[in-house]
N, CA, C and O atoms as a CHARMM CRD file, in Angstrom:
* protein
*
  332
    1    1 UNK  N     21.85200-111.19600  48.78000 PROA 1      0.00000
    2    1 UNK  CA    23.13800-110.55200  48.95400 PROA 1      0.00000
    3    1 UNK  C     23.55700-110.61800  50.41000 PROA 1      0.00000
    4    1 UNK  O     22.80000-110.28300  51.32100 PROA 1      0.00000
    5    2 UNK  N     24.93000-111.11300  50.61700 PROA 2      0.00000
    6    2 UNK  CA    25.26700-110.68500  52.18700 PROA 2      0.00000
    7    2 UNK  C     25.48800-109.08400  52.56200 PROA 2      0.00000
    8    2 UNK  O     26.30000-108.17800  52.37200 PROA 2      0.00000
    9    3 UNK  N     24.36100-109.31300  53.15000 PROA 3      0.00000
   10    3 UNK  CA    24.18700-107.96500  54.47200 PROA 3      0.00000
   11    3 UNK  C     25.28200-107.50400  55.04900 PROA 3      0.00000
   12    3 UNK  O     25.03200-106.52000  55.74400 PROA 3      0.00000
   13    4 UNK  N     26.77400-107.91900  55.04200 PROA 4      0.00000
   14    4 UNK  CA    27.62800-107.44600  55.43200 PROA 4      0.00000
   15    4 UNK  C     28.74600-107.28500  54.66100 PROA 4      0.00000
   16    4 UNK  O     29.86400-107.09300  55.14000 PROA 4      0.00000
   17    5 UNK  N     28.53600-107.34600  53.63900 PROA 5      0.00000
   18    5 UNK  CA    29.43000-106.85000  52.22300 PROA 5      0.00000
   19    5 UNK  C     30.37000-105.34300  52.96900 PROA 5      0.00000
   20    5 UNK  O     29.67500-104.38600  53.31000 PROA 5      0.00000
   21    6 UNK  N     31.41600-105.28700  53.10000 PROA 6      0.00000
   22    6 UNK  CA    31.93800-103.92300  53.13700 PROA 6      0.00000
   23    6 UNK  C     31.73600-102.97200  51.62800 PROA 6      0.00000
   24    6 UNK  O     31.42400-103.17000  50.45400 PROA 6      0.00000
   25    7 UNK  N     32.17600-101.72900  52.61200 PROA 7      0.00000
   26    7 UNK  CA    32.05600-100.85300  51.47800 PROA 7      0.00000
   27    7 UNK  C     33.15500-100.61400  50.60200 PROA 7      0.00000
   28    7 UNK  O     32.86700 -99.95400  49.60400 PROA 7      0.00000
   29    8 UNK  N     34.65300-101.07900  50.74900 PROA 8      0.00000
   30    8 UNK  CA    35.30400-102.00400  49.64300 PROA 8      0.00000
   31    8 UNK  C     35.16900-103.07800  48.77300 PROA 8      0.00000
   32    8 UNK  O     36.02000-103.56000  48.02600 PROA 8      0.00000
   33    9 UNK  N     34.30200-103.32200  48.90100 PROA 9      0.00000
   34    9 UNK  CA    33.34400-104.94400  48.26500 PROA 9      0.00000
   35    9 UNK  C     32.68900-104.28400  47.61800 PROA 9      0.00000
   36    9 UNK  O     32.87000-104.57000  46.43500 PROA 9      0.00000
   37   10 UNK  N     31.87600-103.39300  47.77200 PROA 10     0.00000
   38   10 UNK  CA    30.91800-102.85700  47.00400 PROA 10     0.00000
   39   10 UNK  C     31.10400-102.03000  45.97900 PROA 10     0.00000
   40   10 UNK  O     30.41900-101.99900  44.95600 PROA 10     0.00000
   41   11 UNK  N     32.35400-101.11300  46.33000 PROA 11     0.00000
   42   11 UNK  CA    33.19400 -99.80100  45.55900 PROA 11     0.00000
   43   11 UNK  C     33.54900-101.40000  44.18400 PROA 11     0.00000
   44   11 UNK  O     32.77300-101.43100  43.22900 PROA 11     0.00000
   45   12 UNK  N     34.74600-102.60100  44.25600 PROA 12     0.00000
   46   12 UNK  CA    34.90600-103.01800  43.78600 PROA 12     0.00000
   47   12 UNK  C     33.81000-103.64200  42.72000 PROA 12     0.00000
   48   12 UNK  O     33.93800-103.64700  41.49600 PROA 12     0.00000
   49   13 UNK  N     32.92200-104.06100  43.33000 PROA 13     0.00000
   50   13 UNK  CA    31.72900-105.34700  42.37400 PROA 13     0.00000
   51   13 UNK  C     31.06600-103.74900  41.60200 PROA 13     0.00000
   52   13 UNK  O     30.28900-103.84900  40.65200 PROA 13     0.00000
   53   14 UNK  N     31.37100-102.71500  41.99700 PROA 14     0.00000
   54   14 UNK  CA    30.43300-101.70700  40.82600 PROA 14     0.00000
   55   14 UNK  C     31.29600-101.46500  40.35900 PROA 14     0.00000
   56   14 UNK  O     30.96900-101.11600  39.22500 PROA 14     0.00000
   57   15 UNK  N     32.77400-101.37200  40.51400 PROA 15     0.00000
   58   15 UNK  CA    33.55100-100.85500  39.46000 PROA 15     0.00000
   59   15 UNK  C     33.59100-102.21300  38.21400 PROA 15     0.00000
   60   15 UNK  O     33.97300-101.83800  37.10500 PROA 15     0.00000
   61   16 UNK  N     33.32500-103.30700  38.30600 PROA 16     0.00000
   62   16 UNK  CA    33.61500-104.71100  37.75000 PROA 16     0.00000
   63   16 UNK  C     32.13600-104.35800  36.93900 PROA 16     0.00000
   64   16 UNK  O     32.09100-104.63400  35.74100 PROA 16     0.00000
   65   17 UNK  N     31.41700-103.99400  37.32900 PROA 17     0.00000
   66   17 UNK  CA    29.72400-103.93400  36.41300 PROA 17     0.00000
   67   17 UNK  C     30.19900-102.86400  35.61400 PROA 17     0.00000
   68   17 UNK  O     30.23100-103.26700  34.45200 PROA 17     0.00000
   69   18 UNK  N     30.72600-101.24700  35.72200 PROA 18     0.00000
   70   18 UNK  CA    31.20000-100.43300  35.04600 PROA 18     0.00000
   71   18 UNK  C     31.79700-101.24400  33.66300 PROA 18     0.00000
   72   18 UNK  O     31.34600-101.57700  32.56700 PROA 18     0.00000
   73   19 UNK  N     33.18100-101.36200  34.44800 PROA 19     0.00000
   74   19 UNK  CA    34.15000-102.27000  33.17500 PROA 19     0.00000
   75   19 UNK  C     32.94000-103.20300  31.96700 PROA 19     0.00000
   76   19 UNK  O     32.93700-103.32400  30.74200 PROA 19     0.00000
   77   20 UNK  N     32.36900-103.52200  32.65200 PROA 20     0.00000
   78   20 UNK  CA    31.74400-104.93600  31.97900 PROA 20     0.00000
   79   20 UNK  C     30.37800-104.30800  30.63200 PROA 20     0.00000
   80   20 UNK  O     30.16500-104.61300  29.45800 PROA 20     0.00000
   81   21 UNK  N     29.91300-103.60800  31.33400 PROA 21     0.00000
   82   21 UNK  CA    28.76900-102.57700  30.18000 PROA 21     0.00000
   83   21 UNK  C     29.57200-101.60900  30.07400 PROA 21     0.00000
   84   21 UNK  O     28.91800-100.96500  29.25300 PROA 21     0.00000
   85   22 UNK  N     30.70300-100.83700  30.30100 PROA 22     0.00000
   86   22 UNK  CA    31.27200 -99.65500  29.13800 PROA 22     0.00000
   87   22 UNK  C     32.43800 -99.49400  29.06100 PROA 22     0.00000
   88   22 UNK  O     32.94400 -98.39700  29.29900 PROA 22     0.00000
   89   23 UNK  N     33.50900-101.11600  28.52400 PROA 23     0.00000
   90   23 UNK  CA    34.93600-101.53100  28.40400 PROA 23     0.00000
   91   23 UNK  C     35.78900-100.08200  27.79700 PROA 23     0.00000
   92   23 UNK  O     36.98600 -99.83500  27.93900 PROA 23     0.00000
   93   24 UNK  N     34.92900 -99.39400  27.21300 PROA 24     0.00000
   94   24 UNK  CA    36.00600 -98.28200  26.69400 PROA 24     0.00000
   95   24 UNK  C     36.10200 -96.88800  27.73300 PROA 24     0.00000
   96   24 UNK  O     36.93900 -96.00200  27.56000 PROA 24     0.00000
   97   25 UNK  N     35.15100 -96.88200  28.76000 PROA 25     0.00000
   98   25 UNK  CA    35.74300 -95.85700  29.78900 PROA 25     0.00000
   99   25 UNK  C     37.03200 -96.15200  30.84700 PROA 25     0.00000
  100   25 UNK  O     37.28300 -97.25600  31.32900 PROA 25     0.00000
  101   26 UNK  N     37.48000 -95.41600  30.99400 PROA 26     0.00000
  102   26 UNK  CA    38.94200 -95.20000  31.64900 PROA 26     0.00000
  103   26 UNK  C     38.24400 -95.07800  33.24600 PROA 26     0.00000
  104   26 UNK  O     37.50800 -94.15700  33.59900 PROA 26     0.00000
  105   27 UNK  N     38.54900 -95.91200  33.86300 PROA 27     0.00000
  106   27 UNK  CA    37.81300 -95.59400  35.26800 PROA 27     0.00000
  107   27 UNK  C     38.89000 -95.02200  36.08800 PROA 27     0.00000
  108   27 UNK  O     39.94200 -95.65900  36.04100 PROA 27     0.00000
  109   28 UNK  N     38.88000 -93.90500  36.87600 PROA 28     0.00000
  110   28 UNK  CA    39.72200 -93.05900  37.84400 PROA 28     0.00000
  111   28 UNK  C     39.29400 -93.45300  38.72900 PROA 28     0.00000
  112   28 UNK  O     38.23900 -94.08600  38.78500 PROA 28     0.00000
  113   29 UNK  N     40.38600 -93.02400  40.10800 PROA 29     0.00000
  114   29 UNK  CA    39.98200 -93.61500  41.64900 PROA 29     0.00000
  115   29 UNK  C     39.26200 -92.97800  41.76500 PROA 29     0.00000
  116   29 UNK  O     38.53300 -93.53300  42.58800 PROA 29     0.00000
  117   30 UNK  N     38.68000 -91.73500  41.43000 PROA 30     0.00000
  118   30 UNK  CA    37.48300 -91.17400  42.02500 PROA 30     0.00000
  119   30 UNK  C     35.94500 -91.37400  41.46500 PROA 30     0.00000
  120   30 UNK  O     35.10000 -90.48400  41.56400 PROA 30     0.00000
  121   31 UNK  N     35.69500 -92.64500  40.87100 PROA 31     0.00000
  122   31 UNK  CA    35.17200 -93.45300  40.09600 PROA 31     0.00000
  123   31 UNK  C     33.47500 -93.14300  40.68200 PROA 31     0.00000
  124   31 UNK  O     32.42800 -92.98000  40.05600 PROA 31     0.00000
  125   32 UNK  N     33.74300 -93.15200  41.96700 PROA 32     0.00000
  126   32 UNK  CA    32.31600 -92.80800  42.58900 PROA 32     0.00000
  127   32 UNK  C     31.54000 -91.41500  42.42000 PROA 32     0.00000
  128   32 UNK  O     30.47400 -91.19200  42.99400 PROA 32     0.00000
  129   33 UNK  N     32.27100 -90.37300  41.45700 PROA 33     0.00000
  130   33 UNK  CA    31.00700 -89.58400  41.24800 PROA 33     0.00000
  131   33 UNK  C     30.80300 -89.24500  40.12400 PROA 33     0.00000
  132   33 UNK  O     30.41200 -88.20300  39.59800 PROA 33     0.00000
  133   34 UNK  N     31.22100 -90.61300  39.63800 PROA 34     0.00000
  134   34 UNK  CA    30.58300 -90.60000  37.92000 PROA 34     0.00000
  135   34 UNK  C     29.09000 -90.71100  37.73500 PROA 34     0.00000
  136   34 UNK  O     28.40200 -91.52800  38.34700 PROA 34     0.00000
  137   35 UNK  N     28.73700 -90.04800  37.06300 PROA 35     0.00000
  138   35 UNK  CA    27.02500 -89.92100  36.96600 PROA 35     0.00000
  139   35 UNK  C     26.57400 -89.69900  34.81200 PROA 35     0.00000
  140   35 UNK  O     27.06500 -89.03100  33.90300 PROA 35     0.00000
  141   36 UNK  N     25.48600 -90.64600  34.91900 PROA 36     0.00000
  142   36 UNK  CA    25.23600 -90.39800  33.37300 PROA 36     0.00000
  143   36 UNK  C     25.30200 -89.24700  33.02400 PROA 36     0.00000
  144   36 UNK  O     24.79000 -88.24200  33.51700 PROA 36     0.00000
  145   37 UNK  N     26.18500 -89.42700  31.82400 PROA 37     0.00000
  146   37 UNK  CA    26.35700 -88.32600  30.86800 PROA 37     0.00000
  147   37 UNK  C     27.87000 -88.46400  30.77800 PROA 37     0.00000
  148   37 UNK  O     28.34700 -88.49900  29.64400 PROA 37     0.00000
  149   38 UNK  N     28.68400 -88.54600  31.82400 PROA 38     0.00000
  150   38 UNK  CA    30.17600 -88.70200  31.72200 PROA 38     0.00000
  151   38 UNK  C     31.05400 -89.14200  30.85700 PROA 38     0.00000
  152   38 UNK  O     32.27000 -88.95600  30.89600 PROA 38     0.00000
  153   39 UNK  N     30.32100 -89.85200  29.90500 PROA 39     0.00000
  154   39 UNK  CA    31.13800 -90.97000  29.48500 PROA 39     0.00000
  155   39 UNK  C     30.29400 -91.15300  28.13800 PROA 39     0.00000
  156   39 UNK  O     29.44600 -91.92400  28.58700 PROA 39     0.00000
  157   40 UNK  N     29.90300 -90.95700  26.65300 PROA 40     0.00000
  158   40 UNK  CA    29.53400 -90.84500  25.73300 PROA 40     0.00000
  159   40 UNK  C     28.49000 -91.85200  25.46600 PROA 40     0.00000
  160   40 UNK  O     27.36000 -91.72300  24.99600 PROA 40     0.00000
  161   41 UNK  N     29.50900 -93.47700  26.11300 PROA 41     0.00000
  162   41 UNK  CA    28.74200 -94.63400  26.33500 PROA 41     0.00000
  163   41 UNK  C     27.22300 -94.34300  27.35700 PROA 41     0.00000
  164   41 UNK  O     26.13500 -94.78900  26.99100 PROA 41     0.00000
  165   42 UNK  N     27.37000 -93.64100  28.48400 PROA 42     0.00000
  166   42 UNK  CA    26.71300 -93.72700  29.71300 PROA 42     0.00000
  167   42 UNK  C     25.05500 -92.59100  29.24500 PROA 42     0.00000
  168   42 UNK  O     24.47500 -91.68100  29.83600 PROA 42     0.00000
  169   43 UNK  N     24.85900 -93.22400  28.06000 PROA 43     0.00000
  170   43 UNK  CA    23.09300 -92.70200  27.96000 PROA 43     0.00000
  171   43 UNK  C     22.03900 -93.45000  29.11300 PROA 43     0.00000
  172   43 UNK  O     22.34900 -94.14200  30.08300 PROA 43     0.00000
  173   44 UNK  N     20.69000 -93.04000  28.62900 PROA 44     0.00000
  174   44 UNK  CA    19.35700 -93.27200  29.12800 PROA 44     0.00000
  175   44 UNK  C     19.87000 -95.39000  29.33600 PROA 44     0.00000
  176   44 UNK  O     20.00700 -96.11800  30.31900 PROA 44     0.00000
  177   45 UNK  N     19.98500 -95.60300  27.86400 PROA 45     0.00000
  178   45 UNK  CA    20.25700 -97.29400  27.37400 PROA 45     0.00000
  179   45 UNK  C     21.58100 -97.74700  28.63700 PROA 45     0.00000
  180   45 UNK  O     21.51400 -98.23400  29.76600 PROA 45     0.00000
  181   46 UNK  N     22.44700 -97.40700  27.97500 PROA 46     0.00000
  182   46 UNK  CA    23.57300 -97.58900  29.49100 PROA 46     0.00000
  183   46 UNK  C     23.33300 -97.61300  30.67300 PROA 46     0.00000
  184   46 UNK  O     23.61900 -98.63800  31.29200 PROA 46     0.00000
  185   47 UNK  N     22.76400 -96.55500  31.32200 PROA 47     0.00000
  186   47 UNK  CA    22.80200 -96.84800  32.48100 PROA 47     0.00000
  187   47 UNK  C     21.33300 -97.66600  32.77100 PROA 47     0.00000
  188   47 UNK  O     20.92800 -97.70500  33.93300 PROA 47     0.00000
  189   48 UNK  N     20.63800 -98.24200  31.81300 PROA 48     0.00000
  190   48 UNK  CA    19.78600 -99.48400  32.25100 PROA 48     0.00000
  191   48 UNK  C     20.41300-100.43600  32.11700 PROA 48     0.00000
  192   48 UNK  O     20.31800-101.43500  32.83000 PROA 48     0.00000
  193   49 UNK  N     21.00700-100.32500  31.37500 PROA 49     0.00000
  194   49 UNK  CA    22.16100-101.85200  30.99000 PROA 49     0.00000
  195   49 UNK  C     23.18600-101.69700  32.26900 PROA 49     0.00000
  196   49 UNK  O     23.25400-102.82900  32.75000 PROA 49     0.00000
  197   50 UNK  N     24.00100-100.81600  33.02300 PROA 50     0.00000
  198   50 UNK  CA    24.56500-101.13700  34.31400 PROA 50     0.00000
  199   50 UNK  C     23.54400-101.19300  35.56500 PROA 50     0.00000
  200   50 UNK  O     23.92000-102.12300  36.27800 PROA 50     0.00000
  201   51 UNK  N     22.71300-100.73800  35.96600 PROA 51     0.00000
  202   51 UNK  CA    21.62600-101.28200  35.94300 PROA 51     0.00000
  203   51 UNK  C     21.22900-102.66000  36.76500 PROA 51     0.00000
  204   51 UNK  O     21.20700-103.01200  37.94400 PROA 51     0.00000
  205   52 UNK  N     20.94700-103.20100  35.56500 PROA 52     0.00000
  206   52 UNK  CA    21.23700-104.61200  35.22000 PROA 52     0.00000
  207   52 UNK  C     21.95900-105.35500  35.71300 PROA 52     0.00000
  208   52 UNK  O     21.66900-106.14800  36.60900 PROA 52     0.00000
  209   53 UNK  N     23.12600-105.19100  35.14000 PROA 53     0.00000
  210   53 UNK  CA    24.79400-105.77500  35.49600 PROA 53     0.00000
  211   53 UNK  C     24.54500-105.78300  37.13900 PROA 53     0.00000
  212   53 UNK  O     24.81700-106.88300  37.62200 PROA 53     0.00000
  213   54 UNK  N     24.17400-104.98800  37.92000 PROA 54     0.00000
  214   54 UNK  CA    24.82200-104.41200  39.38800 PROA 54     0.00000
  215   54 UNK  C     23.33300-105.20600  39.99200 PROA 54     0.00000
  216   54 UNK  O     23.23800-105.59700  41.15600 PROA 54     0.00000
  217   55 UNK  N     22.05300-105.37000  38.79600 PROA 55     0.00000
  218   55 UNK  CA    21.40800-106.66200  39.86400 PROA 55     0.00000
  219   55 UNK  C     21.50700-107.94200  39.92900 PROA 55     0.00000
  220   55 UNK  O     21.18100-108.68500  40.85600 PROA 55     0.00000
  221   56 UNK  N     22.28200-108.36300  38.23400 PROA 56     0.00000
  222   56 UNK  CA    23.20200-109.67100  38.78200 PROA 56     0.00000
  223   56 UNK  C     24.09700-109.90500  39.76400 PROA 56     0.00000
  224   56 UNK  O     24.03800-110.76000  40.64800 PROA 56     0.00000
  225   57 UNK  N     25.24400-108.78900  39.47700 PROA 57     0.00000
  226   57 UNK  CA    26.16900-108.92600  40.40100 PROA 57     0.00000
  227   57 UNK  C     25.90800-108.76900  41.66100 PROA 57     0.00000
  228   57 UNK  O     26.91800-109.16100  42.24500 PROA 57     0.00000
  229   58 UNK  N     24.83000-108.28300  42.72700 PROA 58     0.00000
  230   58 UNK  CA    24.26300-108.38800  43.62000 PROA 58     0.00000
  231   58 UNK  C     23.23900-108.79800  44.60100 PROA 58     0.00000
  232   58 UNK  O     22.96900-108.49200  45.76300 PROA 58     0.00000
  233   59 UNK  N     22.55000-109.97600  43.29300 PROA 59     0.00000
  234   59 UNK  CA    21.54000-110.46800  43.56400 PROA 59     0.00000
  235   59 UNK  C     20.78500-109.66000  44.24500 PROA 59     0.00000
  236   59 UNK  O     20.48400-109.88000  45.41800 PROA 59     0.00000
  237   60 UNK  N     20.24100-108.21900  43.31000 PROA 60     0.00000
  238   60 UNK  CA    18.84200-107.65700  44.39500 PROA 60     0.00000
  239   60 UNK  C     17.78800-107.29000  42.46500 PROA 60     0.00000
  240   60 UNK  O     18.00000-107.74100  41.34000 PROA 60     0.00000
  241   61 UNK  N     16.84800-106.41400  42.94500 PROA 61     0.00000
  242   61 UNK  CA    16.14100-106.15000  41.95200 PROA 61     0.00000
  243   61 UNK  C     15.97900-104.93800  42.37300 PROA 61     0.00000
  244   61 UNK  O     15.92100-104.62300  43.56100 PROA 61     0.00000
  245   62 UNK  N     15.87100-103.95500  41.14200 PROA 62     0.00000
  246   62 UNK  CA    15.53500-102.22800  41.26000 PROA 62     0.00000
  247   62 UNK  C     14.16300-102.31700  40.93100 PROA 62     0.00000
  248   62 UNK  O     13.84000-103.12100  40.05700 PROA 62     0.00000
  249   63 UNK  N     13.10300-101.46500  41.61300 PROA 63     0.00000
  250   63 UNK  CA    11.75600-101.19300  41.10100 PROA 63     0.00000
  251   63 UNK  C     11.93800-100.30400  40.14600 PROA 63     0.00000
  252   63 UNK  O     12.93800 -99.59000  40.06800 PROA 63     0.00000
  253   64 UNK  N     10.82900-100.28800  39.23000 PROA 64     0.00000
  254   64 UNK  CA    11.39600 -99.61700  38.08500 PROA 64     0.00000
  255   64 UNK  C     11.24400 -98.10200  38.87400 PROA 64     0.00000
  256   64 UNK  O     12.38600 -97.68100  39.05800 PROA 64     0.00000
  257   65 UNK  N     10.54400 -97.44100  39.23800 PROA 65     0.00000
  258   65 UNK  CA    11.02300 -95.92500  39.73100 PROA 65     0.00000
  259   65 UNK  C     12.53300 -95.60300  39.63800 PROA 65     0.00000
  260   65 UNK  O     13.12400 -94.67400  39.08800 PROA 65     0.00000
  261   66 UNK  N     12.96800 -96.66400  40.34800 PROA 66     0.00000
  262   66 UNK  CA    14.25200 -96.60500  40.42800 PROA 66     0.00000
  263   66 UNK  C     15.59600 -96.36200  39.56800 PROA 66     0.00000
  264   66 UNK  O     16.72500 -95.99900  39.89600 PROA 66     0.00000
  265   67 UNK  N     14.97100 -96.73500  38.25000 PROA 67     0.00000
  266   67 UNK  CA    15.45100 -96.96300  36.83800 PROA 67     0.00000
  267   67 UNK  C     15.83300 -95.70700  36.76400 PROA 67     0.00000
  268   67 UNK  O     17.00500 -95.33800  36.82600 PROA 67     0.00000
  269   68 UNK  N     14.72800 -94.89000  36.61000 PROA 68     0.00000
  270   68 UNK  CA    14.67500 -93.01300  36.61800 PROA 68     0.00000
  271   68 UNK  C     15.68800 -92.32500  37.57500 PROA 68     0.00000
  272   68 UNK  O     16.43000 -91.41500  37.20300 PROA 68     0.00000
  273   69 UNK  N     15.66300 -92.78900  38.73700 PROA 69     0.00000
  274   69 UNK  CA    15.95900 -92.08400  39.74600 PROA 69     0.00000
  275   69 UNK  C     17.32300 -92.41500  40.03900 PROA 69     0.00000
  276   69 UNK  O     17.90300 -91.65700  40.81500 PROA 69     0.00000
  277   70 UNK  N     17.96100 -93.41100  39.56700 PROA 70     0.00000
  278   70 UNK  CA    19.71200 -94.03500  40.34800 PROA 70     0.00000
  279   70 UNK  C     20.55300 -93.44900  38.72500 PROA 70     0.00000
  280   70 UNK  O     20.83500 -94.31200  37.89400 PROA 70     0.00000
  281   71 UNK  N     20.77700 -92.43200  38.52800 PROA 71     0.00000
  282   71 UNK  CA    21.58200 -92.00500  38.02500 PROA 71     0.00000
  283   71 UNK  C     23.45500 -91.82800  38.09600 PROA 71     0.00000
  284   71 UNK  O     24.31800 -91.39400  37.33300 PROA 71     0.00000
  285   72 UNK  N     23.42700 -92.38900  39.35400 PROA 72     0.00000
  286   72 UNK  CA    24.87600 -92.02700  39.18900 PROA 72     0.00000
  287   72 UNK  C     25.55900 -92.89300  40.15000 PROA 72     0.00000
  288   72 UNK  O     24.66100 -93.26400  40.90500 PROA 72     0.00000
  289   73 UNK  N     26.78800 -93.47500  40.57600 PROA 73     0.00000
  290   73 UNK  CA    27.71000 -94.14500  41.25200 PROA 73     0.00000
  291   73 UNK  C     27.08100 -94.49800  42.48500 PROA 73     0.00000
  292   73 UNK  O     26.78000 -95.62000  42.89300 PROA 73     0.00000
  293   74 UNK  N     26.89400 -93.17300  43.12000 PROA 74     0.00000
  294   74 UNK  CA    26.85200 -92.94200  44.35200 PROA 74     0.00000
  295   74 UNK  C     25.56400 -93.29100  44.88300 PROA 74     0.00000
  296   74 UNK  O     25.45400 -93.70900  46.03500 PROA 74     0.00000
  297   75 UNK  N     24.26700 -93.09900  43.86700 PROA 75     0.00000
  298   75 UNK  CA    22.93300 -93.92100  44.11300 PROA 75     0.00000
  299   75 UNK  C     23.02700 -94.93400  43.94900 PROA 75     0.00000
  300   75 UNK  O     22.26600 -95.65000  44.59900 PROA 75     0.00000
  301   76 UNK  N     23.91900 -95.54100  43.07700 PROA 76     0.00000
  302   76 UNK  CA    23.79700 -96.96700  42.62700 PROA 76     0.00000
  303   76 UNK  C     24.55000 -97.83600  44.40400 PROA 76     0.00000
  304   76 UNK  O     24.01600 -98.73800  45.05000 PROA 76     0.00000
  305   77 UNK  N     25.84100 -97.13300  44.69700 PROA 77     0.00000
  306   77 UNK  CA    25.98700 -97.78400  45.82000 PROA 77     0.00000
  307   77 UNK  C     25.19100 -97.10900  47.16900 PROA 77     0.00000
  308   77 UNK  O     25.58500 -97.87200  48.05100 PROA 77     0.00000
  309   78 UNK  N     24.72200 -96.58900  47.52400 PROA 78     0.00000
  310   78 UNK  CA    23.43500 -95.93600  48.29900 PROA 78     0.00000
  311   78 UNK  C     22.34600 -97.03300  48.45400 PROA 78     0.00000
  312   78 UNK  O     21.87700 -97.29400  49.56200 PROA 78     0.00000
  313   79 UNK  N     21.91000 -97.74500  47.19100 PROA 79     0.00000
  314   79 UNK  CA    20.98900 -98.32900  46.91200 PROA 79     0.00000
  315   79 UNK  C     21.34000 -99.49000  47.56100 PROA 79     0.00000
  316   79 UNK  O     20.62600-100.14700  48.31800 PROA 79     0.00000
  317   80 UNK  N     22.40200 -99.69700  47.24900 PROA 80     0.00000
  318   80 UNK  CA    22.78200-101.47300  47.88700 PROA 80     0.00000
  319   80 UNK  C     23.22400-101.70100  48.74200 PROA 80     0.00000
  320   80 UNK  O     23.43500-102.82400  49.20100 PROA 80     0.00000
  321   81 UNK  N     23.60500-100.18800  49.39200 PROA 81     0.00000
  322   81 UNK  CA    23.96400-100.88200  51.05800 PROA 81     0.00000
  323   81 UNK  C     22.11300-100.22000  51.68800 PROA 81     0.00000
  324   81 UNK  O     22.01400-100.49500  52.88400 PROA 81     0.00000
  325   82 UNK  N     21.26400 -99.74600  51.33900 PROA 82     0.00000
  326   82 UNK  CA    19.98600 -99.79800  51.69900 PROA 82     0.00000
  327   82 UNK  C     19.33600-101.02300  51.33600 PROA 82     0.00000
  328   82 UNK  O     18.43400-101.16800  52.16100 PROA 82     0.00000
  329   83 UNK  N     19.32900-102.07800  50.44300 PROA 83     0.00000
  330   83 UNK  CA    18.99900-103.14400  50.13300 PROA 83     0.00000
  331   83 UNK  C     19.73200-104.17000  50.36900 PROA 83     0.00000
  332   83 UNK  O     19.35300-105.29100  50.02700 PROA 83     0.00000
């Protein structure tokens, strides 16, 4: 991943992984403190499946601890400007 991705780049490529694993949520501008459970789609399964999506779209890999622990928007982008 480039190391210098802004944090408009990043807000965007997770909102594009959102859309892509859960087409039927309505995403609001305040999109970043969505956290599992929000969204009917956004179980245990979902948010491994975005997840996923956000280590294609970023070319990194989550250790699985991590799986447990990145519950929500704001870890998920936390995570990738730390990685």
């Amino acid at each position: 991943m480039n190391k210098n991705i802004s944090n408009e780049n990043i807000k965007t490529s997770v909102k594009e992984c959102i859309k892509a694993v859960f087409p039927k949520i309505k995403i609001k501008k305040d999109f970043i403190n969505l956290k599992i459970g929000d969204a009917k789609e956004w179980d245990s399964l979902g948010n491994f499946n975005l997840l996923l999506e956000v280590e294609k779209k970023f070319k990194i890999r989550f250790k699985t601890k991590d799986f447990y622990n990145i519950t929500s928007i704001k870890s998920i982008i936390s995570y990738i400007k730390k990685n």
